[in-house]
C-alpha positions as CSV (number, residue, x, y, z in Angstrom):
1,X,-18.6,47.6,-152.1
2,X,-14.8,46.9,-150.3
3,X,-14.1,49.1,-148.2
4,X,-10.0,49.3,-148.3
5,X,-8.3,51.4,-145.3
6,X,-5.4,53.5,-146.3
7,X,-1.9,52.6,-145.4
8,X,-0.6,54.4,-141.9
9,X,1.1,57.8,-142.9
10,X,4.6,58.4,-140.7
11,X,5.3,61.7,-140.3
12,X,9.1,62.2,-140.1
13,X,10.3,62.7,-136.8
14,X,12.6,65.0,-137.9
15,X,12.3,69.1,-139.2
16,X,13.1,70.3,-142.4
17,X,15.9,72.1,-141.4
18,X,17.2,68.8,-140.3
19,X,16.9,66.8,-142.9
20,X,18.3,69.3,-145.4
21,X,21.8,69.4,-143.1
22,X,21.4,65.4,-142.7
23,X,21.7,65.3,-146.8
24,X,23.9,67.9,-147.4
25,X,26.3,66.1,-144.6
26,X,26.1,62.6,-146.0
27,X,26.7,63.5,-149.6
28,X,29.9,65.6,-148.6
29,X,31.2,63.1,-146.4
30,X,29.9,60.2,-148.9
31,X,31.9,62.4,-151.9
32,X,35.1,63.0,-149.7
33,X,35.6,59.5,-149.1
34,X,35.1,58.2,-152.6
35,X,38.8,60.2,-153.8
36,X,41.8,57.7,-153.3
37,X,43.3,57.6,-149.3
38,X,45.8,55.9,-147.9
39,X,44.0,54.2,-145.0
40,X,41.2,52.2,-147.2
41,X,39.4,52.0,-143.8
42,X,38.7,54.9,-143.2
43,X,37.4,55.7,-146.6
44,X,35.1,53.2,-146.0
45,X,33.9,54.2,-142.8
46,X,33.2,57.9,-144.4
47,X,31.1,56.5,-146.9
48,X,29.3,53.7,-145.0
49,X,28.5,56.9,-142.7
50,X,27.6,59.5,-145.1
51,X,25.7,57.0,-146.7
52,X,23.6,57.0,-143.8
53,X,23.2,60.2,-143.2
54,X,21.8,60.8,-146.5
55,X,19.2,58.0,-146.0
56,X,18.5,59.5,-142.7
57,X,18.0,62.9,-144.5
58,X,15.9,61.9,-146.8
59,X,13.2,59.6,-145.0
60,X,12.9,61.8,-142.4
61,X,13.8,59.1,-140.2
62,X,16.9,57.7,-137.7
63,X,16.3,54.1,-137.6
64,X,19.3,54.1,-134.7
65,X,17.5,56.6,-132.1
66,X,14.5,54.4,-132.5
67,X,16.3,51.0,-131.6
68,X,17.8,53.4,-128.8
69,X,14.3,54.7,-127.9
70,X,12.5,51.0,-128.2
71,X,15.3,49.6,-125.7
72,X,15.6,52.1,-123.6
73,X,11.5,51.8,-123.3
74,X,11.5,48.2,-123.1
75,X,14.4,48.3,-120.0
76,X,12.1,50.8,-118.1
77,X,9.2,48.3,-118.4
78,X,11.3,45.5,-116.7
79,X,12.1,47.9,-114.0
80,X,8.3,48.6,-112.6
């Protein structure tokens, strides 16, 4: 018989509570800068950010404050 280990479960690092306002933030800002602006930029900053936001709502995850974390880990190792 194979014996086949499970695959790692990741528990979000984030409540419920903030994940729910990390959706609900992303879709507005994602749906406000879909209508027609002036500044095209802009627009696409909104969405590019909402769109994140939703992501990050919805794994349960912040890929950004983990690159944060793992550098500012790895800078306090070359310090000792």
């Amino acid at each position: 018989m194979i014996f086949r280990s499970k695959p790692p479960v990741i528990a979000p690092a984030m409540s419920t509570g903030e994940r729910t306002a990390s959706v609900l933030a992303g879709l507005f800002l994602a749906a406000v800068a879909v209508r027609p602006r002036p500044n095209r930029l802009l627009s696409v900053l909104a969405l590019a950010t909402g769109s994140y936001l939703a992501y990050r709502g919805a794994t349960g995850t912040c890929p950004l404050s983990e690159a944060i974390e793992d550098r500012v880990h790895c800078s306090e190792k070359s310090h000792r």
